[in-house]
PyMOL Python script that loads the backbone (N, CA, C, O; Angstrom):
from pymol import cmd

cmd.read_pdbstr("""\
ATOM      1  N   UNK A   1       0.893  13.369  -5.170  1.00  0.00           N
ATOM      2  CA  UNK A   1       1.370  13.079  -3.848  1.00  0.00           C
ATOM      3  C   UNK A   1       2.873  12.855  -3.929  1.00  0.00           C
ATOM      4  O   UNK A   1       3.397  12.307  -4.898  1.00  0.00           O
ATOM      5  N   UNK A   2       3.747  13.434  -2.555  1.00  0.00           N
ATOM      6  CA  UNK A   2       5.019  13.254  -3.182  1.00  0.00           C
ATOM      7  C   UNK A   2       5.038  11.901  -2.144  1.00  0.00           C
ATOM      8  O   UNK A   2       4.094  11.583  -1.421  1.00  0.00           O
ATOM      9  N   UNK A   3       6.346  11.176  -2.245  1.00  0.00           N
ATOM     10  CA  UNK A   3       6.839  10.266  -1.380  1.00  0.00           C
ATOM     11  C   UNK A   3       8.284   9.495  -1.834  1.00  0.00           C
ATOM     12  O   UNK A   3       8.610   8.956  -2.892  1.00  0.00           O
ATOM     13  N   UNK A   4       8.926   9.672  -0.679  1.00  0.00           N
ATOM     14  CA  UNK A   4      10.177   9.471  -0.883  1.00  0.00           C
ATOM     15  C   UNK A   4      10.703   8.197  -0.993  1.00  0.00           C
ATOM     16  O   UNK A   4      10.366   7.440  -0.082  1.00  0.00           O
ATOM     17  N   UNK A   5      11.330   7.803  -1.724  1.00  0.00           N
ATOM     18  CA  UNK A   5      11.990   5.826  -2.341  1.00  0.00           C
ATOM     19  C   UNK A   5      13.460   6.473  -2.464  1.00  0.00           C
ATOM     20  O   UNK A   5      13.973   7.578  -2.645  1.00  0.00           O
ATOM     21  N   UNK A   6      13.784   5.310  -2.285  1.00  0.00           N
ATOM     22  CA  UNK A   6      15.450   5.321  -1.824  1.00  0.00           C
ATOM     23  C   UNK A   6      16.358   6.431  -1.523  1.00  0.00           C
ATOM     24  O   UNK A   6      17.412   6.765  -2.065  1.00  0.00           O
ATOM     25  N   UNK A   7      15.624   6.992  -0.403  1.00  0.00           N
ATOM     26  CA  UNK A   7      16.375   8.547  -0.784  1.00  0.00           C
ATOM     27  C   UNK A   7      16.280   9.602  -1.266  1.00  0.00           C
ATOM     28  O   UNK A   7      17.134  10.450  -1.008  1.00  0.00           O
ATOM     29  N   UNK A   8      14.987   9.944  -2.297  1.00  0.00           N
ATOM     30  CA  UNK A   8      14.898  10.402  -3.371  1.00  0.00           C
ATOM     31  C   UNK A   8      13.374  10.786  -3.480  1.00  0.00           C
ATOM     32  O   UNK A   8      12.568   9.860  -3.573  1.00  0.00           O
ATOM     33  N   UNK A   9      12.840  12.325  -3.475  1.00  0.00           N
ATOM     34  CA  UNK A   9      11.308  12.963  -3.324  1.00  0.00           C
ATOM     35  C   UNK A   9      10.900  12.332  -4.548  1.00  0.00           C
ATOM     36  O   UNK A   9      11.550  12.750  -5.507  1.00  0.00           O
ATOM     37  N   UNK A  10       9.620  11.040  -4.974  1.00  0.00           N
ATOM     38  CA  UNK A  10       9.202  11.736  -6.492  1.00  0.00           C
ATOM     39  C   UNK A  10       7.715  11.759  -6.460  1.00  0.00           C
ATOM     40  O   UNK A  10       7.208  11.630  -5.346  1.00  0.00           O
ATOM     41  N   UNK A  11       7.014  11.884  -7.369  1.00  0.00           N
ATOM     42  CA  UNK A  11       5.748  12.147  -7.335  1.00  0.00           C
ATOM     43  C   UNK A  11       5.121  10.356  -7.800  1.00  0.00           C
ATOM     44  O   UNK A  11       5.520   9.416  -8.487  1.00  0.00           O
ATOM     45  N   UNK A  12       3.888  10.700  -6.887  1.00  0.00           N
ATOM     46  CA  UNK A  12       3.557   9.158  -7.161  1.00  0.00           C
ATOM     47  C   UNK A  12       1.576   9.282  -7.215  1.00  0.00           C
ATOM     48  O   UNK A  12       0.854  10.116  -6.670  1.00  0.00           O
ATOM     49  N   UNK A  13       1.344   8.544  -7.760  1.00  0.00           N
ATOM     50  CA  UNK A  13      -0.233   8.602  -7.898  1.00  0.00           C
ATOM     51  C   UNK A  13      -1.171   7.703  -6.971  1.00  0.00           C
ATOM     52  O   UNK A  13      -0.811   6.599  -6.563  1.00  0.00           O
ATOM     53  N   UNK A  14      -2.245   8.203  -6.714  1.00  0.00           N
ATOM     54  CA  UNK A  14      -3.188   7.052  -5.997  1.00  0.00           C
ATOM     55  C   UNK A  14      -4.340   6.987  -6.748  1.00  0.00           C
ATOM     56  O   UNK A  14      -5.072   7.881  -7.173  1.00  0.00           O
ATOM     57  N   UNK A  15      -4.389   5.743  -6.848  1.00  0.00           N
ATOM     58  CA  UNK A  15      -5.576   5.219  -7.541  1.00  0.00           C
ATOM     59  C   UNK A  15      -6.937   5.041  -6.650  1.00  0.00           C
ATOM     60  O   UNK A  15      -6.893   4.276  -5.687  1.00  0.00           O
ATOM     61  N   UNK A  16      -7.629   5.440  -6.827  1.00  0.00           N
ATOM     62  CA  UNK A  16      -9.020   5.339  -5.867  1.00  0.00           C
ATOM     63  C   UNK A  16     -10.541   4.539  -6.417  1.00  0.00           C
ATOM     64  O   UNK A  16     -11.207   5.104  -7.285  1.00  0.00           O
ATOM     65  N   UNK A  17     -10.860   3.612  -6.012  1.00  0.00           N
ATOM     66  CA  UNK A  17     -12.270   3.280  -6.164  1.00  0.00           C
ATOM     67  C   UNK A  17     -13.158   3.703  -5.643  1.00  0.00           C
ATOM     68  O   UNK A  17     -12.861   3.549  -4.459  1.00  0.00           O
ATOM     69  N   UNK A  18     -14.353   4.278  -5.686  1.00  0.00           N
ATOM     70  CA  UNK A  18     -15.105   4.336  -4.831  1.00  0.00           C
ATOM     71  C   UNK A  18     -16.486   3.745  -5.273  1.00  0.00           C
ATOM     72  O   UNK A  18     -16.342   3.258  -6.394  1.00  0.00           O
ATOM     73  N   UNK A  19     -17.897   3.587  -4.776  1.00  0.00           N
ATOM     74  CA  UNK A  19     -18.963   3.157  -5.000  1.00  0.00           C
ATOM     75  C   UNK A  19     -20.213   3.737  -3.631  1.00  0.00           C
ATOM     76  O   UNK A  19     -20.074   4.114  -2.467  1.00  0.00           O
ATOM     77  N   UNK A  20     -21.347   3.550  -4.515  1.00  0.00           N
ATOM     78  CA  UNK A  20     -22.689   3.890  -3.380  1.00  0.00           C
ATOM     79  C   UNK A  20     -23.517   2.318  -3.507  1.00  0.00           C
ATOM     80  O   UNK A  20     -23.995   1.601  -4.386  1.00  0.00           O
ATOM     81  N   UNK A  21     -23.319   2.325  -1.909  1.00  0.00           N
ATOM     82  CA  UNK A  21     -24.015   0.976  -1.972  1.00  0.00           C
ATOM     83  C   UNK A  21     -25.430   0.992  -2.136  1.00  0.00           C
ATOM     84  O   UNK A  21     -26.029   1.835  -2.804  1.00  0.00           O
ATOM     85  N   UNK A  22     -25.972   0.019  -1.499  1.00  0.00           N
ATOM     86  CA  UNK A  22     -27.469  -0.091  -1.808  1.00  0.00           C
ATOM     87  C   UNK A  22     -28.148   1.147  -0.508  1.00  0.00           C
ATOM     88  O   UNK A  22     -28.905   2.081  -0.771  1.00  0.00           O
ATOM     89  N   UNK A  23     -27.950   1.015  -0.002  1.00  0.00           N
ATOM     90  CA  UNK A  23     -28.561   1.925   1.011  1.00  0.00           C
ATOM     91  C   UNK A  23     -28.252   3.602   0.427  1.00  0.00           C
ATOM     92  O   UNK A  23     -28.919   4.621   0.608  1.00  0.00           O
ATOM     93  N   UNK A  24     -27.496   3.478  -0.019  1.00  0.00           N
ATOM     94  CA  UNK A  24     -27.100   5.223  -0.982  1.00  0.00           C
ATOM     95  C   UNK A  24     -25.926   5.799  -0.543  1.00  0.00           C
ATOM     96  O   UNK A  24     -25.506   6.937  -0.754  1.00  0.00           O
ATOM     97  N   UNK A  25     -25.200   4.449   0.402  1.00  0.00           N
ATOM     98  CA  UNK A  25     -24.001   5.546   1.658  1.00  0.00           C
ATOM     99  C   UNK A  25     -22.623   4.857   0.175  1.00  0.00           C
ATOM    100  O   UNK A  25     -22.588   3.768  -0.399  1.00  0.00           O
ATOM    101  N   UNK A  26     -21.828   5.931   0.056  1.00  0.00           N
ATOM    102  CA  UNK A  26     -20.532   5.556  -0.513  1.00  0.00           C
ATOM    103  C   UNK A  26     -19.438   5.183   0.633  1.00  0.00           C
ATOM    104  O   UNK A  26     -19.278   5.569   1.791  1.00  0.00           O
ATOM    105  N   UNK A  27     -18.661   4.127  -0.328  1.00  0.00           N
ATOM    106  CA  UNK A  27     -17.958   3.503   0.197  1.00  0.00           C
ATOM    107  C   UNK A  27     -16.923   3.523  -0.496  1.00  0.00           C
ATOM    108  O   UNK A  27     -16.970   3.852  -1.681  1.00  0.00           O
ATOM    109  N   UNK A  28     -15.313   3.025   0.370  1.00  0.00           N
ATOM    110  CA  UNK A  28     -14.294   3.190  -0.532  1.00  0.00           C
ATOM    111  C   UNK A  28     -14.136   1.470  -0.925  1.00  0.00           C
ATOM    112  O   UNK A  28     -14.509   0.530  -0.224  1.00  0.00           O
ATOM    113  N   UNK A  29     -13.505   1.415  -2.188  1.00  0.00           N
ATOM    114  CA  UNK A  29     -13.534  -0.183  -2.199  1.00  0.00           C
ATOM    115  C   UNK A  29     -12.445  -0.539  -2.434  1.00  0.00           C
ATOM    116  O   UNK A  29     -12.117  -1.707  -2.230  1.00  0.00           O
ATOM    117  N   UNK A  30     -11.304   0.687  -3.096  1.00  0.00           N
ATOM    118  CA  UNK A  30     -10.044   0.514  -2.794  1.00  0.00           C
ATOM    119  C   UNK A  30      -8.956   1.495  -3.215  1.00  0.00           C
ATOM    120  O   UNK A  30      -9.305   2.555  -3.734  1.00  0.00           O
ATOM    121  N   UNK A  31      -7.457   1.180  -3.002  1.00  0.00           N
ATOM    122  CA  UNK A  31      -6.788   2.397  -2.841  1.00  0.00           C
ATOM    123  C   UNK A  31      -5.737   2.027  -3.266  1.00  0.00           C
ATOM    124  O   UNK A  31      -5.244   1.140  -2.570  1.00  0.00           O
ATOM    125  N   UNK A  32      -4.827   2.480  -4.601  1.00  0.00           N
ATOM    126  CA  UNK A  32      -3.465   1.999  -4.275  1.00  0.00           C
ATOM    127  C   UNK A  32      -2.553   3.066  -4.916  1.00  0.00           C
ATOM    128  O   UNK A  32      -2.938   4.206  -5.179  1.00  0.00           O
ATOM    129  N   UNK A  33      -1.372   2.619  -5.132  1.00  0.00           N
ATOM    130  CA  UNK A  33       0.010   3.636  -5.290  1.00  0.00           C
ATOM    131  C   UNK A  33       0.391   3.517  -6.150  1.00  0.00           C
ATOM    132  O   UNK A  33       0.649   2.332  -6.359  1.00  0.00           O
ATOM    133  N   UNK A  34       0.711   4.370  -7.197  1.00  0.00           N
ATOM    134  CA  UNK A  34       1.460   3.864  -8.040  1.00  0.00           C
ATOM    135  C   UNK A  34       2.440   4.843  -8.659  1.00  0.00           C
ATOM    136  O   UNK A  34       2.220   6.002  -8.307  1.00  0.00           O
ATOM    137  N   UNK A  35       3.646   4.657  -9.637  1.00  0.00           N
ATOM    138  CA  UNK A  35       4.084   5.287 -10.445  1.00  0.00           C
ATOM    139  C   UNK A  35       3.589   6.554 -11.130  1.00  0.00           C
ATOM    140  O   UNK A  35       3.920   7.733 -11.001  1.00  0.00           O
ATOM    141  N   UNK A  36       2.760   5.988 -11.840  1.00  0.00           N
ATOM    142  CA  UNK A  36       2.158   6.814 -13.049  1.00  0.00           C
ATOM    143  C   UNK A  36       0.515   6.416 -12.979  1.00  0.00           C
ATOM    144  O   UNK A  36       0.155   5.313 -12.568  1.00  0.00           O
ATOM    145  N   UNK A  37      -0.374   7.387 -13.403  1.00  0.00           N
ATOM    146  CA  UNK A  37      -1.606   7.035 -13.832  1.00  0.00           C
ATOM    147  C   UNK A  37      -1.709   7.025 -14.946  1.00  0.00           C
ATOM    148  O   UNK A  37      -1.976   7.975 -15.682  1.00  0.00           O
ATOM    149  N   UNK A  38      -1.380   5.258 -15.386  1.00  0.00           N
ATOM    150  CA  UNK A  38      -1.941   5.135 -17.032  1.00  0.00           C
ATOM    151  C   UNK A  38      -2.608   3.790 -17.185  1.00  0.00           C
ATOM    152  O   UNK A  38      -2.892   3.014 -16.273  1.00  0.00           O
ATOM    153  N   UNK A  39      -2.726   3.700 -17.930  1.00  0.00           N
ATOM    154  CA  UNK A  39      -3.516   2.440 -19.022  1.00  0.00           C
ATOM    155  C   UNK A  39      -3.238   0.787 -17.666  1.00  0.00           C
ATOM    156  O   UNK A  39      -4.021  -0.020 -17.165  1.00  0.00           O
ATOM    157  N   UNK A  40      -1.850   0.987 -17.581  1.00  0.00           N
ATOM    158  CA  UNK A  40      -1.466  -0.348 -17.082  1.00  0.00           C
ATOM    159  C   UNK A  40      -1.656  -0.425 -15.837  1.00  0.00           C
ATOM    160  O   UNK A  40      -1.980  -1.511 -15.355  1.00  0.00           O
ATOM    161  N   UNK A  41      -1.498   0.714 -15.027  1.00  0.00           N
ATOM    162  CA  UNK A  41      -1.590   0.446 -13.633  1.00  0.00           C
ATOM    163  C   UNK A  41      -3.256   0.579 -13.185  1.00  0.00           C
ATOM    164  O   UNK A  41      -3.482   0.109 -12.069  1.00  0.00           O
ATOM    165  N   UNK A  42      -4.233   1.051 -13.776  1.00  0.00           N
ATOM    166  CA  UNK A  42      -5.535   1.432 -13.563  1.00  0.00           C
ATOM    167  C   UNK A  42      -5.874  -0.186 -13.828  1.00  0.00           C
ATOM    168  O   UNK A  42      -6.522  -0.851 -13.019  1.00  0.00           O
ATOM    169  N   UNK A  43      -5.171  -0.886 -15.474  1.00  0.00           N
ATOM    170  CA  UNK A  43      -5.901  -2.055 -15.581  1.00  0.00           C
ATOM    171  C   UNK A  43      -5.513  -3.222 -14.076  1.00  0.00           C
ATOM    172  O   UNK A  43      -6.279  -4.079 -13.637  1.00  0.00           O
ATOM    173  N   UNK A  44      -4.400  -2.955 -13.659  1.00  0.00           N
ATOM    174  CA  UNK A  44      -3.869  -3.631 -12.720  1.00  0.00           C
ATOM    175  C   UNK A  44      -4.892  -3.365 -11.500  1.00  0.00           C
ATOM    176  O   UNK A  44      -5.376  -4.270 -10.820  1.00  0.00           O
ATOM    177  N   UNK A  45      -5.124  -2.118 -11.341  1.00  0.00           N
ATOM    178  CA  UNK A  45      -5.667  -2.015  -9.974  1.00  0.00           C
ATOM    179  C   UNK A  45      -7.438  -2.523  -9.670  1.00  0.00           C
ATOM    180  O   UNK A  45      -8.192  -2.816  -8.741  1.00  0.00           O
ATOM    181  N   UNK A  46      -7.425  -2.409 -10.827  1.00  0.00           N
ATOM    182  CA  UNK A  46      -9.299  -2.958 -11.219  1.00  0.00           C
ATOM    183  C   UNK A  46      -9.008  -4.533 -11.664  1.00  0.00           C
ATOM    184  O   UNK A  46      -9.978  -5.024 -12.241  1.00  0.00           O
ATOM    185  N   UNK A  47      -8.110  -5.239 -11.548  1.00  0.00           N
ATOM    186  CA  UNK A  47      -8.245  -6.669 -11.987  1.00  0.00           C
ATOM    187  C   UNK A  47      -7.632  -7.095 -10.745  1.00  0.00           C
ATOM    188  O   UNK A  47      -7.464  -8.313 -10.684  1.00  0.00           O
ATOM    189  N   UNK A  48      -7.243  -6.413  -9.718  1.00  0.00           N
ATOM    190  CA  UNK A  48      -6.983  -6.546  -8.205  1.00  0.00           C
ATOM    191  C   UNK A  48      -8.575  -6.260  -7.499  1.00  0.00           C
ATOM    192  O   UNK A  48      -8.876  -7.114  -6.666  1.00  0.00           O
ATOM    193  N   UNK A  49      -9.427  -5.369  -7.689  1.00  0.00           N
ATOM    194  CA  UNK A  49     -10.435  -5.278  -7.189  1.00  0.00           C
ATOM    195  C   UNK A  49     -11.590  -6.631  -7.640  1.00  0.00           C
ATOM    196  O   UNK A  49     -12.302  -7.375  -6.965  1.00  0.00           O
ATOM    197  N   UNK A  50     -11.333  -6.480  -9.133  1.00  0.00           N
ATOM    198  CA  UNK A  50     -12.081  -8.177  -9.859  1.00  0.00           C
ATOM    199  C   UNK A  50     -11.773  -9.472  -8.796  1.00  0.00           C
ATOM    200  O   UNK A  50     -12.594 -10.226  -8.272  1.00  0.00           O
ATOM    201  N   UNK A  51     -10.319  -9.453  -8.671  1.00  0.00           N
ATOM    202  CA  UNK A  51      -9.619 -10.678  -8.013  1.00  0.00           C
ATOM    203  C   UNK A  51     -10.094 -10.530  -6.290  1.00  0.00           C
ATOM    204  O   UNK A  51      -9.719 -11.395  -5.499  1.00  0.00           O
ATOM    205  N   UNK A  52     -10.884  -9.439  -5.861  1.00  0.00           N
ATOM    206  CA  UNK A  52     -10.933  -9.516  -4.031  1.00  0.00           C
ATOM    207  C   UNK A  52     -12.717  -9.581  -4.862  1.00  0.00           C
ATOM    208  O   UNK A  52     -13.492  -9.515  -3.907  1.00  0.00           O
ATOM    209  N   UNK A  53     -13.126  -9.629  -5.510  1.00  0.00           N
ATOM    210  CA  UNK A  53     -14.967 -10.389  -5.623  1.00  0.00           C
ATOM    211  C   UNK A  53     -15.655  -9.314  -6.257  1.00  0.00           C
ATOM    212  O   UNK A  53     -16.727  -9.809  -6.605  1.00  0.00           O
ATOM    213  N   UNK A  54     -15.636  -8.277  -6.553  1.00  0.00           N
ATOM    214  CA  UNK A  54     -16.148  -6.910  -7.045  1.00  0.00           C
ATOM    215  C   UNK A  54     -16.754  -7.655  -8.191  1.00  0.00           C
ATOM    216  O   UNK A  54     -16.352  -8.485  -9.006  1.00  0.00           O
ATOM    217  N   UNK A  55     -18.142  -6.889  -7.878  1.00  0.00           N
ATOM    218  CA  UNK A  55     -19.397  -7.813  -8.959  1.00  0.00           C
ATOM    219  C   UNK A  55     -20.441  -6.652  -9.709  1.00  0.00           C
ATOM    220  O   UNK A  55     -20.745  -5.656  -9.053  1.00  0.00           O
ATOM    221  N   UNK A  56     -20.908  -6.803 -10.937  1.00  0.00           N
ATOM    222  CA  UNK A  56     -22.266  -5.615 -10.694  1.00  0.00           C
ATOM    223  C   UNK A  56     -21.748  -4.541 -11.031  1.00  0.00           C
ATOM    224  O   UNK A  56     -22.625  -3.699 -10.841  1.00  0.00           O
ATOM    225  N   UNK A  57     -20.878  -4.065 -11.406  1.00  0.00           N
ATOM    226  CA  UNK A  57     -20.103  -2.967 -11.676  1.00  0.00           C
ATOM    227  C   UNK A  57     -21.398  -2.274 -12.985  1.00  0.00           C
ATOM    228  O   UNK A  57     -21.734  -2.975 -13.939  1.00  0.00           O
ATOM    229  N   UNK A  58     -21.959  -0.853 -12.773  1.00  0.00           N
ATOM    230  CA  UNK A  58     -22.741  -0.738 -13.932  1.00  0.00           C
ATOM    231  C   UNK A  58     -22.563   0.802 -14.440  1.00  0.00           C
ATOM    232  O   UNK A  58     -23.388   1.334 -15.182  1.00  0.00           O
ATOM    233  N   UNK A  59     -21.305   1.506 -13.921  1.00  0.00           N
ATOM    234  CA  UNK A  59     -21.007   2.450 -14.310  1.00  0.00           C
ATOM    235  C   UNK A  59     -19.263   2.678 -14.255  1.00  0.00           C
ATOM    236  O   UNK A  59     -18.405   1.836 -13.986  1.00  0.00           O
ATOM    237  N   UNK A  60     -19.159   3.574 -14.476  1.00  0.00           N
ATOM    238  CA  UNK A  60     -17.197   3.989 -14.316  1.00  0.00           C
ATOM    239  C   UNK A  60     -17.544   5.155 -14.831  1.00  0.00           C
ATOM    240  O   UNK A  60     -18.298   5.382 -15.777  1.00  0.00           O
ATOM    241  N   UNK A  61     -16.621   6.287 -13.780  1.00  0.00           N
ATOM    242  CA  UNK A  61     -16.253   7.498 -14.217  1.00  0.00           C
ATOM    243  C   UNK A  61     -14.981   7.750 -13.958  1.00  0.00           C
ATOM    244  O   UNK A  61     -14.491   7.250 -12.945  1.00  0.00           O
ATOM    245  N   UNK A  62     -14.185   8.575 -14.817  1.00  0.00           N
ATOM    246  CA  UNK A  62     -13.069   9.033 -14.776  1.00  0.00           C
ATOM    247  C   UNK A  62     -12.619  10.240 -14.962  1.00  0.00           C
ATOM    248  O   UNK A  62     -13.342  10.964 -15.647  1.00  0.00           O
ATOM    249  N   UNK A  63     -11.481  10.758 -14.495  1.00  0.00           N
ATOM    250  CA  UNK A  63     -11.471  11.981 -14.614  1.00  0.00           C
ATOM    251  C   UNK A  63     -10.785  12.488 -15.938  1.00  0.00           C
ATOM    252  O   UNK A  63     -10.837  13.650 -16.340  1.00  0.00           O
ATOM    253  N   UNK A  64     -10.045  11.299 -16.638  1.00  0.00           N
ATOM    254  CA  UNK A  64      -8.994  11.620 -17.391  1.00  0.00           C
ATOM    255  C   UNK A  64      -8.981  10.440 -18.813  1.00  0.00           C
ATOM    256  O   UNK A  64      -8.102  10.517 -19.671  1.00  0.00           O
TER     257      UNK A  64
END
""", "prot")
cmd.dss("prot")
cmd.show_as("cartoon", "prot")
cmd.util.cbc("prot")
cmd.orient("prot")
């Protein structure tokens, strides 16, 4: 995704959660922006989802 900071086009990443609740419907649980997709900002964005109550977690997929 591009988006422009101070003036300036650069490329920026979104981090996405998603999940299927109990009923089977998916849901988004969260979304954010970042720099780069690596190690630090993924751990950041999942210890932001930990910190809003996210419980039960019994899988993770990734693309990368």
């Amino acid at each position: 995704m591009k988006r422009t900071w101070a003036g300036e086009v650069r490329n920026v990443s979104l981090l996405v959660a998603s999940a299927v609740n109990s009923e089977g419907y998916p849901v988004i649980l969260g979304i954010c922006e970042g720099a780069k997709e690596d190690k630090s900002g993924w751990s950041s964005f999942l210890r932001h989802l930990l910190d809003r109550g996210l419980s039960g977690v019994q899988l993770i997929i990734s693309d990368a």
